[in-house]
C-alpha positions as CSV (number, residue, x, y, z in Angstrom):
1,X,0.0,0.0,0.0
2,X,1.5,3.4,-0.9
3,X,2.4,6.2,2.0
4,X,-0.3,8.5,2.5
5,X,0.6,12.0,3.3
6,X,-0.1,11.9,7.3
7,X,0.7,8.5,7.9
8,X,2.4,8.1,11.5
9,X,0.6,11.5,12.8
10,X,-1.4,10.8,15.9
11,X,-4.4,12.9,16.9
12,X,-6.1,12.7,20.1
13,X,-9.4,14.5,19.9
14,X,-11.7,15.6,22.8
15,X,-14.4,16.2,20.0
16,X,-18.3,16.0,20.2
17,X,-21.1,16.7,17.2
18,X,-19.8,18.0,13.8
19,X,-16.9,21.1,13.8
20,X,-13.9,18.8,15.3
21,X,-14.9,15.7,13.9
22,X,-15.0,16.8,10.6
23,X,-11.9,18.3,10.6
24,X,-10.5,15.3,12.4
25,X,-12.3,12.8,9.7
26,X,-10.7,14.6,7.0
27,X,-7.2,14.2,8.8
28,X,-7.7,10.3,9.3
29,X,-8.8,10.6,5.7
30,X,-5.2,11.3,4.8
31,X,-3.7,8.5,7.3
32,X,-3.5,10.1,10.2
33,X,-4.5,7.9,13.6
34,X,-7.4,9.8,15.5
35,X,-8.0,8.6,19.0
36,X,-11.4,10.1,19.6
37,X,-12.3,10.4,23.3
38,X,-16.0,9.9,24.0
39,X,-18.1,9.5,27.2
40,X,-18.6,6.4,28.8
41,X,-21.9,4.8,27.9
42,X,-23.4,6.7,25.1
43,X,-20.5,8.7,24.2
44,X,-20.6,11.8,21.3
45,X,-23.8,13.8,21.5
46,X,-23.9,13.1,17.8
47,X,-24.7,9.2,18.1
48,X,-27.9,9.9,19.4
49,X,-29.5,12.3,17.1
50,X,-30.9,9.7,14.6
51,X,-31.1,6.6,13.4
52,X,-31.7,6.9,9.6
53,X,-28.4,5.1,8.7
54,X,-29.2,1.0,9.4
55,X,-30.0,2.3,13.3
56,X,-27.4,4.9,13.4
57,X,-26.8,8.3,13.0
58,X,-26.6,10.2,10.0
59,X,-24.3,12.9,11.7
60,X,-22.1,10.7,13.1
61,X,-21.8,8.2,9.9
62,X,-20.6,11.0,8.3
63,X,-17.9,12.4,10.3
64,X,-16.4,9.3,11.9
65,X,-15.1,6.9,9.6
66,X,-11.6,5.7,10.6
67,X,-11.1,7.0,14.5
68,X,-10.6,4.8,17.2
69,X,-13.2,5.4,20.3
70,X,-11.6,5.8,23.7
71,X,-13.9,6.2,26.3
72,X,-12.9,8.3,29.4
73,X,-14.9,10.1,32.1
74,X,-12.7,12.9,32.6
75,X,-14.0,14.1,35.9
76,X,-12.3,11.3,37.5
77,X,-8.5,11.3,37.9
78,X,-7.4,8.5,36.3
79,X,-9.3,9.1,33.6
80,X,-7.6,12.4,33.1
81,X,-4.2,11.0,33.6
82,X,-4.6,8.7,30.8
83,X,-5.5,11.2,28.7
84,X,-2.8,13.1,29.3
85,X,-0.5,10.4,29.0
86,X,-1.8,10.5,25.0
87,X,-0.2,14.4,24.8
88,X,2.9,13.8,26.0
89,X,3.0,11.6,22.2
90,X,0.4,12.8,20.2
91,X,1.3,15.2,17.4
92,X,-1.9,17.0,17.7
93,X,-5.0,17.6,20.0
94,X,-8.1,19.2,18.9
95,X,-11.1,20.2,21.3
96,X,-14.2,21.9,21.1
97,X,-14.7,22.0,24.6
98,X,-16.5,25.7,26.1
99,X,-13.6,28.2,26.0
100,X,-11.5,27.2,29.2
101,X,-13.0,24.0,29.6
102,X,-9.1,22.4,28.9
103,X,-7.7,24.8,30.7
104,X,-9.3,23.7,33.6
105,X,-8.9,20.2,34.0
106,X,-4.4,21.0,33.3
107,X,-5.0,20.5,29.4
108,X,-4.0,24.3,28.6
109,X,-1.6,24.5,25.5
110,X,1.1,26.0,28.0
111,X,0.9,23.1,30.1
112,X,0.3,20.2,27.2
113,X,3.8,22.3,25.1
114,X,5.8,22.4,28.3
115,X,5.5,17.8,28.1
116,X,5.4,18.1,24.7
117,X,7.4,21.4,22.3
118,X,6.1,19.8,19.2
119,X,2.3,19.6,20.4
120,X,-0.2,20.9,18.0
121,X,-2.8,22.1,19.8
122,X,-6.8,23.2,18.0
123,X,-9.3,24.7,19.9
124,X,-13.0,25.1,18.3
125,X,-15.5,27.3,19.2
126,X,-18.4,29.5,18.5
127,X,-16.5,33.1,19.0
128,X,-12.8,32.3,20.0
129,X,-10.8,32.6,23.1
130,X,-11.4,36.1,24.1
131,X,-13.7,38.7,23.6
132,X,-16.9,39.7,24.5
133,X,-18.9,36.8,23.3
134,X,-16.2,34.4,24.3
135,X,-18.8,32.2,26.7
136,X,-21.8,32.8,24.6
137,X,-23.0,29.2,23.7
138,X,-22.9,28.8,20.2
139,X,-24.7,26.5,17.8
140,X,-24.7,26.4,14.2
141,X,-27.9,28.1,13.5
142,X,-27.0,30.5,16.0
143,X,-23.8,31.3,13.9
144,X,-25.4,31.7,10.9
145,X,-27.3,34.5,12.3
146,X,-24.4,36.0,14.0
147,X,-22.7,36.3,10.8
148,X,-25.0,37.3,8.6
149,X,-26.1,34.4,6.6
150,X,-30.0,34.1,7.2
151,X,-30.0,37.8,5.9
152,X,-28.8,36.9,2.5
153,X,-30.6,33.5,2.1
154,X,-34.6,32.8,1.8
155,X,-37.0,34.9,0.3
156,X,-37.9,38.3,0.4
157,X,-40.3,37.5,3.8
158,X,-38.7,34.5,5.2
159,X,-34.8,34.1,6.1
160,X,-34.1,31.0,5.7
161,X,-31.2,29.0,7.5
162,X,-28.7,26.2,5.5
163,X,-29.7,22.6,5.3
164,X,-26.5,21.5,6.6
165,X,-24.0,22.6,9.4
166,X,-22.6,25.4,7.0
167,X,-21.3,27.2,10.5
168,X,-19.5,23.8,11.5
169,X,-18.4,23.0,8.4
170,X,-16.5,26.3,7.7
171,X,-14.9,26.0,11.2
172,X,-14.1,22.3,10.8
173,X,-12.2,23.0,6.9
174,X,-10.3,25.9,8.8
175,X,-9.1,23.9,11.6
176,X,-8.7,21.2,9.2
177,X,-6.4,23.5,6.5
178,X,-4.6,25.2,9.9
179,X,-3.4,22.1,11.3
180,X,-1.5,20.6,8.3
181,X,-0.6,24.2,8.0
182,X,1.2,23.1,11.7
183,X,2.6,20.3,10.6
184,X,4.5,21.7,7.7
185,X,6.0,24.3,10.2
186,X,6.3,22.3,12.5
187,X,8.9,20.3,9.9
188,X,10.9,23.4,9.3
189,X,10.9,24.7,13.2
190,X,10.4,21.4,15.3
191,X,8.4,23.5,17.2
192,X,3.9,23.1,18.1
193,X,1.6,25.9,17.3
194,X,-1.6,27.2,19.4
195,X,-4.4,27.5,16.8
196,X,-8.0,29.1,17.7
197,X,-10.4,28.8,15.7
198,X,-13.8,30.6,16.0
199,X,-16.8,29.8,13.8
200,X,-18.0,33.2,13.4
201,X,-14.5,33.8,11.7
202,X,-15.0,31.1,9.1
203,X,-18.3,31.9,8.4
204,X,-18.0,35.2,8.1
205,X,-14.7,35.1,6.1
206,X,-17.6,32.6,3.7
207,X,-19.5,35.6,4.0
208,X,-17.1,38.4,2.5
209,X,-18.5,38.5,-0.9
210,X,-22.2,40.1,0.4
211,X,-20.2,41.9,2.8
212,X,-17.9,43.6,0.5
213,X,-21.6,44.0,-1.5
214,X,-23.0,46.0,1.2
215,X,-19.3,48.2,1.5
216,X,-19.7,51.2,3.5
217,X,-23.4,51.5,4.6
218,X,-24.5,49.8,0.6
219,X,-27.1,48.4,0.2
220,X,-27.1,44.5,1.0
221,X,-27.9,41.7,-1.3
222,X,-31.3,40.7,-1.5
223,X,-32.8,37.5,-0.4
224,X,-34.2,35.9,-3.3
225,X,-35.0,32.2,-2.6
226,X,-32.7,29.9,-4.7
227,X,-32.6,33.1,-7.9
228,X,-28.8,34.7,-7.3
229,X,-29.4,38.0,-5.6
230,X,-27.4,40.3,-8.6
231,X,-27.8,38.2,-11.6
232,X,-30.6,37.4,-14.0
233,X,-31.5,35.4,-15.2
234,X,-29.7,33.0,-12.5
235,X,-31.7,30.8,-10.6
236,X,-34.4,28.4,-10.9
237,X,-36.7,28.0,-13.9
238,X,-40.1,26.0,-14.2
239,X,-40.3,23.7,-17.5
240,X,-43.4,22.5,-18.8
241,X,-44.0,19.3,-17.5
242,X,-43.4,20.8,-13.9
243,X,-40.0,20.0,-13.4
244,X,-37.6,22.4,-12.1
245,X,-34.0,23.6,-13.7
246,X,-31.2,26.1,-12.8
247,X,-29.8,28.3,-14.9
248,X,-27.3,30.8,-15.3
249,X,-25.7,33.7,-17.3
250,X,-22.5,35.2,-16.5
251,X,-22.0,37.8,-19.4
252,X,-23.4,39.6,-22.1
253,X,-22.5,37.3,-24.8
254,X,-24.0,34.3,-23.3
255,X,-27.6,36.9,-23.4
256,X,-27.5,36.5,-26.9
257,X,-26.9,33.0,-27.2
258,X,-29.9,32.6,-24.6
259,X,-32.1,34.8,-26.4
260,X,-31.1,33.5,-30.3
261,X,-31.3,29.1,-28.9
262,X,-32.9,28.8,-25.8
263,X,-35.8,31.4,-26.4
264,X,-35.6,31.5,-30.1
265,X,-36.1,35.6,-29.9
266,X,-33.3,37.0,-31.1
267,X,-34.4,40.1,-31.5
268,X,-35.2,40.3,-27.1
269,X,-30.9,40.7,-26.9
270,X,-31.1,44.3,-28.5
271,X,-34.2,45.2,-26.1
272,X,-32.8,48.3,-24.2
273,X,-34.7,47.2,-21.1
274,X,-32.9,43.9,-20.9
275,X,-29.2,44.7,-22.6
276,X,-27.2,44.6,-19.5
277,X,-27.5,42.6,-17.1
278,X,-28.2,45.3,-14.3
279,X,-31.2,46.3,-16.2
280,X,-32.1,42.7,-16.3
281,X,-31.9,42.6,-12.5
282,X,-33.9,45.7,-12.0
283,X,-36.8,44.2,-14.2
284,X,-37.0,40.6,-13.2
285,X,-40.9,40.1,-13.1
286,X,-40.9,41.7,-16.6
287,X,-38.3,39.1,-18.0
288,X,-39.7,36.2,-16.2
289,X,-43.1,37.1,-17.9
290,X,-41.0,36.5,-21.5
291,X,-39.1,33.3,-20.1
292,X,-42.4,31.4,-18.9
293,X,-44.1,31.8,-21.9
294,X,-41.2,30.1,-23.5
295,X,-40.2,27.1,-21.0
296,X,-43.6,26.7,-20.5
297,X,-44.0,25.3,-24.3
298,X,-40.8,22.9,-23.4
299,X,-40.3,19.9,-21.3
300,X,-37.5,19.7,-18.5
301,X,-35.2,17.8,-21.1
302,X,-35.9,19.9,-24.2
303,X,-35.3,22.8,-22.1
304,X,-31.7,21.4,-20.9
305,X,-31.2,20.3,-24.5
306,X,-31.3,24.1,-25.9
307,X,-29.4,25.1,-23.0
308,X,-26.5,23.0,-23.6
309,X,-26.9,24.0,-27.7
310,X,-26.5,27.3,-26.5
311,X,-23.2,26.5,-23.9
312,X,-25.4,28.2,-21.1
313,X,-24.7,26.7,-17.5
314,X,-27.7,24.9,-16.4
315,X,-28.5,21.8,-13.4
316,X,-31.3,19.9,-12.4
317,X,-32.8,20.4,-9.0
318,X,-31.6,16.9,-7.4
319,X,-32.9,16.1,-4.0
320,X,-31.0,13.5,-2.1
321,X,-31.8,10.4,-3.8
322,X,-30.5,12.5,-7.1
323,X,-27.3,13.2,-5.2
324,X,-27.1,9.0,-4.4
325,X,-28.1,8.1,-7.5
326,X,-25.9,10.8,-9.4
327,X,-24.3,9.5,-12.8
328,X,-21.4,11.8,-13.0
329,X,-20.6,10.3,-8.9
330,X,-21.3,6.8,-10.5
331,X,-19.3,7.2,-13.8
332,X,-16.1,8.4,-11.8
333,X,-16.7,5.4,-8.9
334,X,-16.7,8.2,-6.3
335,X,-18.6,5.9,-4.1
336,X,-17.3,2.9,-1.9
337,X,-18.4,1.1,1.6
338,X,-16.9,1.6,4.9
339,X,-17.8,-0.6,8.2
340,X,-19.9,0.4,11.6
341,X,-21.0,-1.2,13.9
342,X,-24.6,-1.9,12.1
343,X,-22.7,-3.6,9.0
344,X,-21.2,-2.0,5.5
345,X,-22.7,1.3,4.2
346,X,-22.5,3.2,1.3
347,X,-19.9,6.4,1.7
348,X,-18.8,9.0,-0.8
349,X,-14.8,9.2,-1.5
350,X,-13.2,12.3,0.0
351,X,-12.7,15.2,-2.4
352,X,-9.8,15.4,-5.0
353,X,-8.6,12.3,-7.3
354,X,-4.9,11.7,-6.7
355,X,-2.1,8.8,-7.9
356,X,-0.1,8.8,-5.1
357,X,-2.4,6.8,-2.5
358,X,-5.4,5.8,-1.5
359,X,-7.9,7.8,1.5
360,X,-8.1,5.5,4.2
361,X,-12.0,4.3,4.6
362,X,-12.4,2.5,7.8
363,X,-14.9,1.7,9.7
364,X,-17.1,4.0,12.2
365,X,-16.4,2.5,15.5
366,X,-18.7,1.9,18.7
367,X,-18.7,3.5,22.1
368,X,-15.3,2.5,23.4
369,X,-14.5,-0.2,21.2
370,X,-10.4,0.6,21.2
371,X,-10.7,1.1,24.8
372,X,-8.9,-1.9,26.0
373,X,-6.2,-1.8,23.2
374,X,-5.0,1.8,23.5
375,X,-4.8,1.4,27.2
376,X,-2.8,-2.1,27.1
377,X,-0.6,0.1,24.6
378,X,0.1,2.4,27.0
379,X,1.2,-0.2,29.7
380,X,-1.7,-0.4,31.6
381,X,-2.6,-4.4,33.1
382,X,-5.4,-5.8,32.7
383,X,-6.3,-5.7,36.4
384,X,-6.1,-1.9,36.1
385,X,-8.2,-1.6,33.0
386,X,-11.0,-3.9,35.0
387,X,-10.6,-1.5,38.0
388,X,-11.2,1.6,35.9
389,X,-14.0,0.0,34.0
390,X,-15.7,-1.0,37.3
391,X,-15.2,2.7,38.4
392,X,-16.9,3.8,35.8
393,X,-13.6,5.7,34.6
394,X,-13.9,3.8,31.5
C-alpha cells in the first residue's frame, strides 16, 4: 500500500457533534491515527441524534469513519491521567470544549507544550478565546445568524437557515487546513503551534463576498429564494411538465446565445430594457413574464437540450436520492463502503482524485470499542483496566 501524506501522525481529539470531527475525519482521511475520546456509555452527542443510517446516525456516519473510540470520564483522575499520557505523544490535539473548559482540568496549550514542544494544539469554538462573546454558547444556526447568513438566504419575507451545518463546516475545513498548515511548520521549526479557531470567523470570512456588496453603509444583497441575488436570469426555472431547472448567465455574450437558442427571440438581446444585465436585474418580473411563456411550451429535457446547444450553465434540482443516485458520482466510482457497527454502508470518497495513495476508509467504531487496546498500549494491566471500567472511569 503506498504512503499517504499523514501517515504516522497521531491525533487525540476531545471532539463531540460535527466542527472537530470533521476536521478530524478529514485528517484520518489522509492517514492520520485519530484517537477520539467519547463518554462512557453513550459517548458523542452526535450518536444519538438519529437513526436513519441501518439504526445509526446520520451525523455521526458521516464524520467518523476511521477514529478509534476511547472512552474516558474525565472528571475522574485516572481518567484524566490517561488522557494526558496520550499528549505527552500525540502530534496533535483538537477540542471543542466551552472556552477554558481544557484549561481547567491542566490541558492548557502551555501546560500540554511544556511535556510536549512539538504539540499541536486546535481549539473550536463559536467566538474564540477572548472577547466579548467568548462564553456565549454557540450553535450552528445561531452562527449563521451572528454572521450574517439568514440575511442573505430565503425569500424576500422568510430568512431562511442552511440545510447543513454550514457554521460547522466552515470551522471544521479551517481547523482542518490550519493544522497541516502546523505540521508543515512544525517540519521546518520542530516546534507546536496554538491554533484558535472561531466559527463566526469562518463563516463570516464565507460571508465576504455580500459583505464587500453592502461596503460602506451599501445596500445589502437581497434575499431571493434559490434566484442569485445580482444576476438574471440565475436561478431556478419551471419547464413545462413541472419540473424544475437552474440556470445561469454570466455575461453579455451568453444573453444572446440565450435569447437566439434557448428562447428563439433573437431580436429580445437588442431590447434596451434587458441589454445589461443590471437592467435585467432591476426588471426581473418583466423578464420572467418572456421566459415562462417560452419554458412553459418545453419539457424539463428539451429545455436542458437548448441550454447546452447554447453553452449556457444549467443543473437539475436533485434532491438527495439525485445526489445517491448521481451518474457523473457513478461514472467516476466516487462511491465505496466503509464498516460500523450496524454492518457496511455506502460512503462518498473524500474530495480530490490523486495517484499517489489511497484515503483510508475505515470503519465508524462503537462506544469504546479501542478502549482496552490503546490502554494495554500504553502499559496499563489488565487488572487496572477492569478497576477503571468497574469505576466507571472507563
Amino acid at each position: 500500500m503506498s504512503i499517504r501524506p499523514l501517515d504516522g501522525i497521531t491525533v487525540v481529539a476531545l471532539e463531540h457533534v460535527i466542527a472537530a470531527p470533521f476536521c478530524t475525519r478529514q485528517l484520518a482521511d489522509l492517514g492520520a491515527r485519530i484517537i477520539k475520546i467519547e463518554r462512557p456509555g453513550d459517548g458523542d452527542f452526535a450518536r444519538g441524534y438519529d437513526t436513519q443510517v441501518d439504526g445509526l446516525s446520520s451525523h455521526f456516519v458521516w464524520v467518523n469513519r476511521s477514529k478509534e473510540s476511547l472512552t474516558l470520564d474525565l472528571k475522574q483522575d485516572s481518567a484524566l491521567a490517561i488522557l494526558k499520557r496520550l499528549l505527552k505523544t500525540a502530534d496533535v490535539f483538537i477540542q471543542n470544549l466551552a472556552p477554558g473548559a481544557a484549561a481547567r482540568m491542566g490541558l492548557s496549550p502551555e501546560v500540554l507544550q511544556k511535556e510536549n514542544p512539538g504539540l499541536i494544539t486546535c481549539a473550536i469554538s463559536g467566538y474564540g478565546n477572548d472577547g466579548p462573546y467568548r462564553d456565549k454558547k454557540a450553535y450552528d444556526l445561531l452562527i449563521q445568524s451572528e454572521a450574517g447568513f439568514l440575511s442573505i438566504t430565503g425569500t424576500p419575507e422568510t430568512p431562511s437557515k442552511a440545510g447543513n451545518s454550514i457554521a460547522d463546516i466552515a470551522a471544521g475545513m479551517y481547523a482542518y487546513t490550519n493544522i497541516l498548515a502546523a505540521l508543515l511548520q512544525r517540519g521546518k521549526t520542530g516546534k507546536g503551534t496554538v491554533i484558535d479557531i472561531s466559527m463566526l470567523e469562518a463563516l463570516g470570512e464565507w460571508m465576504s463576498f455580500p459583505m464587500y456588496y453592502a461596503y460602506k453603509g451599501a445596500n445589502p444583497p437581497a434575499r431571493n429564494g434559490a434566484s442569485h441575488a445580482t444576476i438574471y436570469p440565475y436561478g431556478p426555472f419551471k419547464a413545462g411538465d413541472g419540473k424544475t431547472v437552474m440556470l445561469g448567465l454570466q455575461n453579455e455574450r451568453e444573453w444572446v446565445q440565450f435569447c437566439e437558442i434557448v428562447l428563439e427571440n433573437p431580436l429580445l438581446a437588442k431590447d434596451e430594457r434587458f441589454d445589461r444585465n443590471f437592467k435585467r436585474n432591476d426588471k426581473r418580473a418583466e423578464l420572467l413574464e418572456i421566459i415562462n411563456a417560452c419554458f412553459s411550451k418545453l419539457s424539463s429535457e428539451q429545455l436542458i437540450a437548448r441550454l447546452e446547444k447554447a453553452q449556457i450553465a444549467n443543473a437539475h434540482l436533485n434532491d438527495m436520492e439525485g445526489l445517491w443516485k448521481h451518474e457523473q458520482l457513478r461514472a467516476r466510482n466516487r462511491f465505496t463502503e466503509v464498516g460500523t457497527p450496524n454492518g457496511p454502508v455506502a460512503a462518498l470518497l473524500p474530495p480530490g482524485l490523486n495517484d499517489s495513495y489511497d484515503y483510508r476508509m475505515d470503519p465508524i467504531p462503537a462506544v469504546g470499542e479501542h478502549t482496552d487496546s490503546i490502554l494495554k498500549e500504553l502499559g496499563l494491566a489488565e487488572a487496572d483496566i477492569a478497576s477503571m471500567r468497574a469505576s466507571g472511569a472507563i
